[in-house]
PDB file of N, CA, C and O in Angstrom:
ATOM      1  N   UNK A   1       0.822  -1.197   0.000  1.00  0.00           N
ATOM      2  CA  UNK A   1       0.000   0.000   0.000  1.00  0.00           C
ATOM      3  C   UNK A   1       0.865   1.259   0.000  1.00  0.00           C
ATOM      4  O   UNK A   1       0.664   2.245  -0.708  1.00  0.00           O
ATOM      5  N   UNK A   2       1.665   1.131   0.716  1.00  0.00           N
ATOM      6  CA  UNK A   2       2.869   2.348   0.647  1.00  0.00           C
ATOM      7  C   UNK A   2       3.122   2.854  -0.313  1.00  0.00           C
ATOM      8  O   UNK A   2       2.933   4.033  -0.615  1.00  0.00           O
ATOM      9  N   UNK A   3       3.921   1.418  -1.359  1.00  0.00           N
ATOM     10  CA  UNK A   3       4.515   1.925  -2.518  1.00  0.00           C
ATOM     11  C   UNK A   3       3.319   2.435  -3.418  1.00  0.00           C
ATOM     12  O   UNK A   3       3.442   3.286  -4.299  1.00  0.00           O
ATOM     13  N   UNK A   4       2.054   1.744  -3.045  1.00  0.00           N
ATOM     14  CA  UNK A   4       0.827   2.722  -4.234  1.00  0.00           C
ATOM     15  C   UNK A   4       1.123   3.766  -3.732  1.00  0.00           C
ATOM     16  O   UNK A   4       1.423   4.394  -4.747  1.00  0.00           O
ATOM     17  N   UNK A   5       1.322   4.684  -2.630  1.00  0.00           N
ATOM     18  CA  UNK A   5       1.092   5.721  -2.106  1.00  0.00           C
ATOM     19  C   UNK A   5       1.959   6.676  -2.870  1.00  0.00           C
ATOM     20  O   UNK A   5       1.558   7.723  -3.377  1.00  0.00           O
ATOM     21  N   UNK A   6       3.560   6.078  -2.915  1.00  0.00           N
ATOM     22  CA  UNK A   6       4.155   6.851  -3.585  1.00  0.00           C
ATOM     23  C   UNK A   6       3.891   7.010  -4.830  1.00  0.00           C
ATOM     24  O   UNK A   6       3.540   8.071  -5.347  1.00  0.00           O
ATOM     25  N   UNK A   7       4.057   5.888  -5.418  1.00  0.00           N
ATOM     26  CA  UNK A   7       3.620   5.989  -6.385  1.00  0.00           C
ATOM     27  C   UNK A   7       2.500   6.886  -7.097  1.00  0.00           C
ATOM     28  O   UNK A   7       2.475   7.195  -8.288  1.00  0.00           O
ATOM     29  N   UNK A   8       1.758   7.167  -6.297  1.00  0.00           N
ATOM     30  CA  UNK A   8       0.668   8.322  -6.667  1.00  0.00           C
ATOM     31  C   UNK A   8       1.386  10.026  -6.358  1.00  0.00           C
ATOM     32  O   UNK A   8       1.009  11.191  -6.480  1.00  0.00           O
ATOM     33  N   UNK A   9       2.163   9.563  -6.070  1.00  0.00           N
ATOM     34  CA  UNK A   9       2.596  11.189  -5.412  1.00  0.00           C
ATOM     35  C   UNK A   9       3.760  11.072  -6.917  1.00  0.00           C
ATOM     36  O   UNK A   9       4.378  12.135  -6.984  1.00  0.00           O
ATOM     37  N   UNK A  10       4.126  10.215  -7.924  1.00  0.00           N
ATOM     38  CA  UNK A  10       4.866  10.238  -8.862  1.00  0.00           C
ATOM     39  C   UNK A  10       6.318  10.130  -8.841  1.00  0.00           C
ATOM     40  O   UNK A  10       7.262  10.702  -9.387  1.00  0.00           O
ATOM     41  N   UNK A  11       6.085   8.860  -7.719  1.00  0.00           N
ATOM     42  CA  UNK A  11       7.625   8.556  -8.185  1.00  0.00           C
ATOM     43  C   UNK A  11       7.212   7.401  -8.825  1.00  0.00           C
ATOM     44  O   UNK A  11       6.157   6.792  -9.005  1.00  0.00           O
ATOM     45  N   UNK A  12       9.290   7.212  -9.331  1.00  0.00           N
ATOM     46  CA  UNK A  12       9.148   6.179 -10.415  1.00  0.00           C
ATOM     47  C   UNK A  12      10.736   5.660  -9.472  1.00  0.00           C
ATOM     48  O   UNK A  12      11.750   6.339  -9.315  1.00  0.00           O
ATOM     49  N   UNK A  13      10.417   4.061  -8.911  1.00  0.00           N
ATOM     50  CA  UNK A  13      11.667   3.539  -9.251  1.00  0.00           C
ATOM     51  C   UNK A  13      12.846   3.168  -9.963  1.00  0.00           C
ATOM     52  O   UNK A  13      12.974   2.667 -11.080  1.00  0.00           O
ATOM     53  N   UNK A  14      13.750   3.538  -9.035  1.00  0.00           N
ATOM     54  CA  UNK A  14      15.105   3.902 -10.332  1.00  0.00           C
ATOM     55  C   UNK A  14      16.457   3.064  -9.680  1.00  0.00           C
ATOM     56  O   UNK A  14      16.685   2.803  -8.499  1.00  0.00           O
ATOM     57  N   UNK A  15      17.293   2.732 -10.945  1.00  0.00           N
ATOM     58  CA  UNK A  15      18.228   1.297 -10.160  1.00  0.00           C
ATOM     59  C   UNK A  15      19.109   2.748  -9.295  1.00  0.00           C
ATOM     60  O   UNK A  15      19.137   3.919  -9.674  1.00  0.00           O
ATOM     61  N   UNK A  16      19.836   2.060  -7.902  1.00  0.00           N
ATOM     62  CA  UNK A  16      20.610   2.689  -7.221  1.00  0.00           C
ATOM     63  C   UNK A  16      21.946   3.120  -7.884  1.00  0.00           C
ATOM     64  O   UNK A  16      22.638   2.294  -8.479  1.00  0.00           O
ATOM     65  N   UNK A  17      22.311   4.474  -7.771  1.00  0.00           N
ATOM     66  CA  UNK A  17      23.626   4.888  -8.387  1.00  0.00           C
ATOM     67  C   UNK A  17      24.634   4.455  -6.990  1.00  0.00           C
ATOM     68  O   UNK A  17      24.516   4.525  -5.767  1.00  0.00           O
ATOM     69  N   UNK A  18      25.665   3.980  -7.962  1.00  0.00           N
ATOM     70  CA  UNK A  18      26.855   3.209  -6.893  1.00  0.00           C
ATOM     71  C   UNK A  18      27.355   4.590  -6.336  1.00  0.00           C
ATOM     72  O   UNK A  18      28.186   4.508  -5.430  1.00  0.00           O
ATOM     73  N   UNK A  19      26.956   5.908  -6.760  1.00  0.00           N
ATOM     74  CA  UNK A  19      27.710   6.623  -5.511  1.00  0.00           C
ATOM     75  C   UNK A  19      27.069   6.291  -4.164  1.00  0.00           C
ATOM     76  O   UNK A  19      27.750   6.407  -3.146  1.00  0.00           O
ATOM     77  N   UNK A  20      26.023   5.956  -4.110  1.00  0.00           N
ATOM     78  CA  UNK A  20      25.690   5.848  -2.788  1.00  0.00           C
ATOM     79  C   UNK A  20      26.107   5.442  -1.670  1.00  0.00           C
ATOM     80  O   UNK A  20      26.712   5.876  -0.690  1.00  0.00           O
ATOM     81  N   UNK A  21      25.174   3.558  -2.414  1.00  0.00           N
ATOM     82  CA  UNK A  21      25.528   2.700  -1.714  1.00  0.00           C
ATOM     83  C   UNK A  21      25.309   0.864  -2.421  1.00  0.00           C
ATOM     84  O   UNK A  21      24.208   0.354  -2.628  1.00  0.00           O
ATOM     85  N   UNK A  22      26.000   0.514  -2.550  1.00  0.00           N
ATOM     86  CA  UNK A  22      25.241  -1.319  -2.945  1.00  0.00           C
ATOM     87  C   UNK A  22      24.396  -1.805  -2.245  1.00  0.00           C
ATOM     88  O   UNK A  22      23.687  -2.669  -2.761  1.00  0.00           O
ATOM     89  N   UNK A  23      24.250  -1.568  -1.348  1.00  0.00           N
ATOM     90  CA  UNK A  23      23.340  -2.180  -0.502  1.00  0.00           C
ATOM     91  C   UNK A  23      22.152  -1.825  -0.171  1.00  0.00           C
ATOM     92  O   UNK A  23      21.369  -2.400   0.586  1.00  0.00           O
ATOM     93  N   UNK A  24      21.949  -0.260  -1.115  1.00  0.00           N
ATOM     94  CA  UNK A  24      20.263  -0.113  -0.506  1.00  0.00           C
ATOM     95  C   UNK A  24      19.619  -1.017  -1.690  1.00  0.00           C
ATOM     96  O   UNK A  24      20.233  -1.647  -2.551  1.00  0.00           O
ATOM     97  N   UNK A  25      17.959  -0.893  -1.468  1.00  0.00           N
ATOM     98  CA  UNK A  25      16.884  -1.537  -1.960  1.00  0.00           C
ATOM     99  C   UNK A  25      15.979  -1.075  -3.207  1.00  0.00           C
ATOM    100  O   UNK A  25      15.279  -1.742  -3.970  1.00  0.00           O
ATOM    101  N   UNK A  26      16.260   0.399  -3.139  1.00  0.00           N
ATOM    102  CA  UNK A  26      15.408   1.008  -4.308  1.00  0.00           C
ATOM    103  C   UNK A  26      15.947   2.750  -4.155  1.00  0.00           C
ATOM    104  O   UNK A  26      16.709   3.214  -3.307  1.00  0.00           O
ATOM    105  N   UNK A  27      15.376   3.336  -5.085  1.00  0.00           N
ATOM    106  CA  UNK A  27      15.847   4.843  -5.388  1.00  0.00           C
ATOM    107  C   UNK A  27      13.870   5.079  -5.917  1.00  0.00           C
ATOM    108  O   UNK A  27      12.843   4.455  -6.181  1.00  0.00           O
ATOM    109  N   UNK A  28      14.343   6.192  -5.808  1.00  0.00           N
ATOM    110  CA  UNK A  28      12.915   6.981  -6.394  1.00  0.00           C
ATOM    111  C   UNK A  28      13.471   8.571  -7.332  1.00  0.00           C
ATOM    112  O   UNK A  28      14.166   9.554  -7.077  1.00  0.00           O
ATOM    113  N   UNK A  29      12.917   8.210  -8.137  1.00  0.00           N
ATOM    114  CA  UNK A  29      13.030   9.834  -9.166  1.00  0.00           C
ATOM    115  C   UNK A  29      11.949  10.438  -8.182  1.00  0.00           C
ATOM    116  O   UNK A  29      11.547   9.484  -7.515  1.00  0.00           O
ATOM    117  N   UNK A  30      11.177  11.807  -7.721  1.00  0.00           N
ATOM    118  CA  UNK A  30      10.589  12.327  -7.334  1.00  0.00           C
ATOM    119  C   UNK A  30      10.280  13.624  -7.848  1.00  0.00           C
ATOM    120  O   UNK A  30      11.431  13.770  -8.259  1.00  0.00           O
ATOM    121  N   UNK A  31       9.819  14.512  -8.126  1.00  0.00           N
ATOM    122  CA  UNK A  31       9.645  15.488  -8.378  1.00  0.00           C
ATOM    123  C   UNK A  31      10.060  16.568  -6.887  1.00  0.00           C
ATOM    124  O   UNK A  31       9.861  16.013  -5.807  1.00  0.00           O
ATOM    125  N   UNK A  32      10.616  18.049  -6.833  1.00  0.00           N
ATOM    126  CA  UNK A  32      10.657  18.542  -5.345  1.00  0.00           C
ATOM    127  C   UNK A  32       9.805  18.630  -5.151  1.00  0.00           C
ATOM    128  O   UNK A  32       9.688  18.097  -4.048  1.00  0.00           O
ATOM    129  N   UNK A  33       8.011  19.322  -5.741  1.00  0.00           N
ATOM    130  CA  UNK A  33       7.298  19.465  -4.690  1.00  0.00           C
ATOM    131  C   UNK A  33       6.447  18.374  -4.038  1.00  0.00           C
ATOM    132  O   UNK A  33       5.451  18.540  -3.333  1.00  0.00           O
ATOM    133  N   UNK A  34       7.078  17.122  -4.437  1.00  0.00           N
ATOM    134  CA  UNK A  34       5.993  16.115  -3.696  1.00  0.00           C
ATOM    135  C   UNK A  34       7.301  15.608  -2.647  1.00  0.00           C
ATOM    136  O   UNK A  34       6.921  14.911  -1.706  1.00  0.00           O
ATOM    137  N   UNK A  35       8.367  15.806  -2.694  1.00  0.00           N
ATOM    138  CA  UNK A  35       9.698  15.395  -1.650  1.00  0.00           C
ATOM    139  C   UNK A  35       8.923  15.198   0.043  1.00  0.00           C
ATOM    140  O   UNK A  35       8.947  14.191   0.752  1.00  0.00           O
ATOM    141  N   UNK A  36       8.368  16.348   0.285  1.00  0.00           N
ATOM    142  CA  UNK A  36       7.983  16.324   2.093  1.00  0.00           C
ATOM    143  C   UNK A  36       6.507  15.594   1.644  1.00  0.00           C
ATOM    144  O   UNK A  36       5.667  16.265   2.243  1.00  0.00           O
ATOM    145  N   UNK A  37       6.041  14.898   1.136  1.00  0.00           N
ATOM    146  CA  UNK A  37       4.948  13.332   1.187  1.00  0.00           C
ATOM    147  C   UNK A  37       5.658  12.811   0.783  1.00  0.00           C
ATOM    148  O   UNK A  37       5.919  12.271   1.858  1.00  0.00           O
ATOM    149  N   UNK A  38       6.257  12.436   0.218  1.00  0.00           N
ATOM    150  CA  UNK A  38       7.041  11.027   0.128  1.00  0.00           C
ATOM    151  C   UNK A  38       8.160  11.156   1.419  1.00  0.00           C
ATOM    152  O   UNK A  38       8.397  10.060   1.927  1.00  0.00           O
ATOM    153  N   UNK A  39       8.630  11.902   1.818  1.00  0.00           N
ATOM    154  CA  UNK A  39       9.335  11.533   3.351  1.00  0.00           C
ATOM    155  C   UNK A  39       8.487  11.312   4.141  1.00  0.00           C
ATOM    156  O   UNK A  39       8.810  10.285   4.738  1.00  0.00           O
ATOM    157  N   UNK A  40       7.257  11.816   4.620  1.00  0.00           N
ATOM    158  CA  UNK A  40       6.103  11.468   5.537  1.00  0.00           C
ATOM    159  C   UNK A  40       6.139  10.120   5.101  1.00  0.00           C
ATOM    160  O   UNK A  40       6.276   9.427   6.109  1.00  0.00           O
ATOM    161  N   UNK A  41       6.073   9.300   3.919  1.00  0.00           N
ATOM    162  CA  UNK A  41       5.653   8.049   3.363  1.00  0.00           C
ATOM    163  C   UNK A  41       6.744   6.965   4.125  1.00  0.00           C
ATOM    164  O   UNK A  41       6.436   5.936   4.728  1.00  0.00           O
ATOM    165  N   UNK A  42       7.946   7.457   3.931  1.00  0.00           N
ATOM    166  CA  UNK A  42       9.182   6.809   3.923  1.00  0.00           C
ATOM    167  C   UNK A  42       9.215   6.718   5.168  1.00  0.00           C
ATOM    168  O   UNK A  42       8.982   5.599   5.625  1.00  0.00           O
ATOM    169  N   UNK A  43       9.482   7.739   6.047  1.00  0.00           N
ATOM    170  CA  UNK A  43       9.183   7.679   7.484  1.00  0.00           C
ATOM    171  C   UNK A  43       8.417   6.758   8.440  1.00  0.00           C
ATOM    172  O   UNK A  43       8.940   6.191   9.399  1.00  0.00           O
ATOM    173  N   UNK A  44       6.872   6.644   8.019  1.00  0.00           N
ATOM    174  CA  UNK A  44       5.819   6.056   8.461  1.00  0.00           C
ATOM    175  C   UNK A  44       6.411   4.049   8.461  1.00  0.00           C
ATOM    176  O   UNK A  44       6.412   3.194   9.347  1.00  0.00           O
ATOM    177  N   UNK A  45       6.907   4.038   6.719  1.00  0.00           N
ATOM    178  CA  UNK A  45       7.520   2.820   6.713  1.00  0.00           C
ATOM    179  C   UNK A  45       8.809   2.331   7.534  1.00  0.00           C
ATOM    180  O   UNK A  45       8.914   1.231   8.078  1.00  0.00           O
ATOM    181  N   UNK A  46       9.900   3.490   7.521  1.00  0.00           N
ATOM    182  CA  UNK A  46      11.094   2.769   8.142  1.00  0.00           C
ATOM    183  C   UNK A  46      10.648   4.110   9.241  1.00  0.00           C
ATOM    184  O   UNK A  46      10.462   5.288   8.936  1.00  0.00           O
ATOM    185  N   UNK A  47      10.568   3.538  10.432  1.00  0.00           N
ATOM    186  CA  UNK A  47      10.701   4.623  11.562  1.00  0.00           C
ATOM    187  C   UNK A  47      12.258   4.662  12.010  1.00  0.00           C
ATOM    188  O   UNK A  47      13.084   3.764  11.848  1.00  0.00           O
ATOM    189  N   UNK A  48      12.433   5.807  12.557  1.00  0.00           N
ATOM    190  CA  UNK A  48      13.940   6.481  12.833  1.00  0.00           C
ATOM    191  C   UNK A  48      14.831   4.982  13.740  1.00  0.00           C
ATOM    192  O   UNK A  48      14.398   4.261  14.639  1.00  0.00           O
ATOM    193  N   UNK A  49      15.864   4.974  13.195  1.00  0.00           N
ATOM    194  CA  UNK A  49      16.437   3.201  13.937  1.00  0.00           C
ATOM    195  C   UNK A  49      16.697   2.516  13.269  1.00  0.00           C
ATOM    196  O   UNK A  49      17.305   1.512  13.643  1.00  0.00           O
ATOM    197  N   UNK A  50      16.340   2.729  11.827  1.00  0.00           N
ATOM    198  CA  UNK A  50      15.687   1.786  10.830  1.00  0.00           C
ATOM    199  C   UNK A  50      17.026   1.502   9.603  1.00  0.00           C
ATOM    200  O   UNK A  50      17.391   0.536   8.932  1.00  0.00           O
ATOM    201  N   UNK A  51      17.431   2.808   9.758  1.00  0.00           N
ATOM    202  CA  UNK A  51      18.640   3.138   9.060  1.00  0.00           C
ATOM    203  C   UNK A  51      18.943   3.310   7.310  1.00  0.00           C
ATOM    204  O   UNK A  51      19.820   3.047   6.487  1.00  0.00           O
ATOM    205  N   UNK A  52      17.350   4.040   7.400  1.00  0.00           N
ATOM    206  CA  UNK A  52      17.039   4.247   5.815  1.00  0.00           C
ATOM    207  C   UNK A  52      17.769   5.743   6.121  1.00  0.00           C
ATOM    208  O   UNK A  52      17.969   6.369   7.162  1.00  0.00           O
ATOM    209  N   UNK A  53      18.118   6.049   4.449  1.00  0.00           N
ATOM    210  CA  UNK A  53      18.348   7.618   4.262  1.00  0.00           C
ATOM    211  C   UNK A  53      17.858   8.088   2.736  1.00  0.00           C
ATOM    212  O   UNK A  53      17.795   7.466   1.676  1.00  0.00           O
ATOM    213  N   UNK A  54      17.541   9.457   3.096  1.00  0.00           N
ATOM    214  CA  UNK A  54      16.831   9.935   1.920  1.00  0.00           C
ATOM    215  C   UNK A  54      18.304  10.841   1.295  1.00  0.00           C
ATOM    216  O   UNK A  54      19.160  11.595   1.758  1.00  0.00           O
ATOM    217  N   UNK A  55      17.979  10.269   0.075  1.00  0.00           N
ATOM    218  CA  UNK A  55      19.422  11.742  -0.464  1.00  0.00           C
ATOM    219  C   UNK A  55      18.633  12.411  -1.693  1.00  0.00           C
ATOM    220  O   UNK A  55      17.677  11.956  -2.321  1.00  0.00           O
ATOM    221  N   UNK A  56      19.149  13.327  -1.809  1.00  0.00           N
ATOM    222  CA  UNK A  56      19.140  14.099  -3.117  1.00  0.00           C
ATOM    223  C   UNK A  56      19.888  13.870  -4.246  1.00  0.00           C
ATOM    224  O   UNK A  56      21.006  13.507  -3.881  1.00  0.00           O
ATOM    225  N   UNK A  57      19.774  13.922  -5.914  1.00  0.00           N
ATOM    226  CA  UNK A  57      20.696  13.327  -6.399  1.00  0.00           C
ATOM    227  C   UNK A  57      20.796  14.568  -7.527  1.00  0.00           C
ATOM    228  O   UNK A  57      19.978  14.471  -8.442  1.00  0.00           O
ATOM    229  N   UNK A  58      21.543  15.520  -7.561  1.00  0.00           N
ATOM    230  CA  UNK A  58      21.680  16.261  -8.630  1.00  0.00           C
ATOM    231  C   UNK A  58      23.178  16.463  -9.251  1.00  0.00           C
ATOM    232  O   UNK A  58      24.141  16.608  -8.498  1.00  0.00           O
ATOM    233  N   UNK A  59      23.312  16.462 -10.631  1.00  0.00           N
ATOM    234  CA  UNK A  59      24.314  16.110 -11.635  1.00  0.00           C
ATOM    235  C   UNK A  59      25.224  14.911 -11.216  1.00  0.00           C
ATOM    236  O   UNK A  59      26.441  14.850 -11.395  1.00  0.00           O
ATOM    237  N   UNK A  60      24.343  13.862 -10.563  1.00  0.00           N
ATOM    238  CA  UNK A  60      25.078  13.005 -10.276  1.00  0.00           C
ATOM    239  C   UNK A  60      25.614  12.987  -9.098  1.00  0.00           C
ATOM    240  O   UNK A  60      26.459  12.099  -8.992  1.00  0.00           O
ATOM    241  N   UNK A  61      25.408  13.810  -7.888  1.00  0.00           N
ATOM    242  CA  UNK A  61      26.356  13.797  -6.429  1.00  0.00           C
ATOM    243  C   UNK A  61      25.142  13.920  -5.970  1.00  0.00           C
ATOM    244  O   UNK A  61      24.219  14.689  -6.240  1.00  0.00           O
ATOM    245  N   UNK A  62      25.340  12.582  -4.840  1.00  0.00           N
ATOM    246  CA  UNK A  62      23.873  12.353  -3.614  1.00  0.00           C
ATOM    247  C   UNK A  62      24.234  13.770  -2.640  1.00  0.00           C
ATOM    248  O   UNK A  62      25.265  14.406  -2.858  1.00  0.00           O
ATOM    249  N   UNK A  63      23.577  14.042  -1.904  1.00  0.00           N
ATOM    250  CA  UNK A  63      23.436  14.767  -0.699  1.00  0.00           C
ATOM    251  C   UNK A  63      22.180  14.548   0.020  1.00  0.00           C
ATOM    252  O   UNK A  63      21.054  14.849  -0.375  1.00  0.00           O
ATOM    253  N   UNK A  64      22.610  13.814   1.463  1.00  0.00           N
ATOM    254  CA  UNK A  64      21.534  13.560   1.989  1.00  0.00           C
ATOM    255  C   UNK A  64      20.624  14.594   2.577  1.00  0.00           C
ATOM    256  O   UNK A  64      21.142  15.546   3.161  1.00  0.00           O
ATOM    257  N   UNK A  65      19.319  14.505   2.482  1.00  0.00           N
ATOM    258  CA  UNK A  65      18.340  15.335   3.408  1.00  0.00           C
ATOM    259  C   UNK A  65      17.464  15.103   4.266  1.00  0.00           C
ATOM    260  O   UNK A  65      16.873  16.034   4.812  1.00  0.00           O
TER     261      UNK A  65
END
């Protein structure tokens, strides 16, 4: 149900860029103004402990937010 959720807010899963990390699970293209609902989304799923991170990905360099 989640991922419908995002999914309605318009993301699109995207393979992970190795700057990151190998080991995460999925990436999301997002648009910015849907960014703060899809963190409410992300949140709700992995609560803080959980050891998810959200980054930003522009010209290619993550920066987390």
């Amino acid at each position: 149900m989640a991922a419908r959720n995002l999914k309605s807010l318009g993301a699109v899963v995207m393979p992970v860029p190795r700057c990151i990390s190998a080991s995460c699970g999925m990436a999301l293209r997002l648009e910015p103004e849907v960014l703060p609902a899809a963190r409410r989304q992300l949140e709700a799923l992995f609560p803080e402990g959980t050891g998810w991170r959200l980054y930003l990905i522009q010209d290619g360099q993550p920066r987390e937010v």
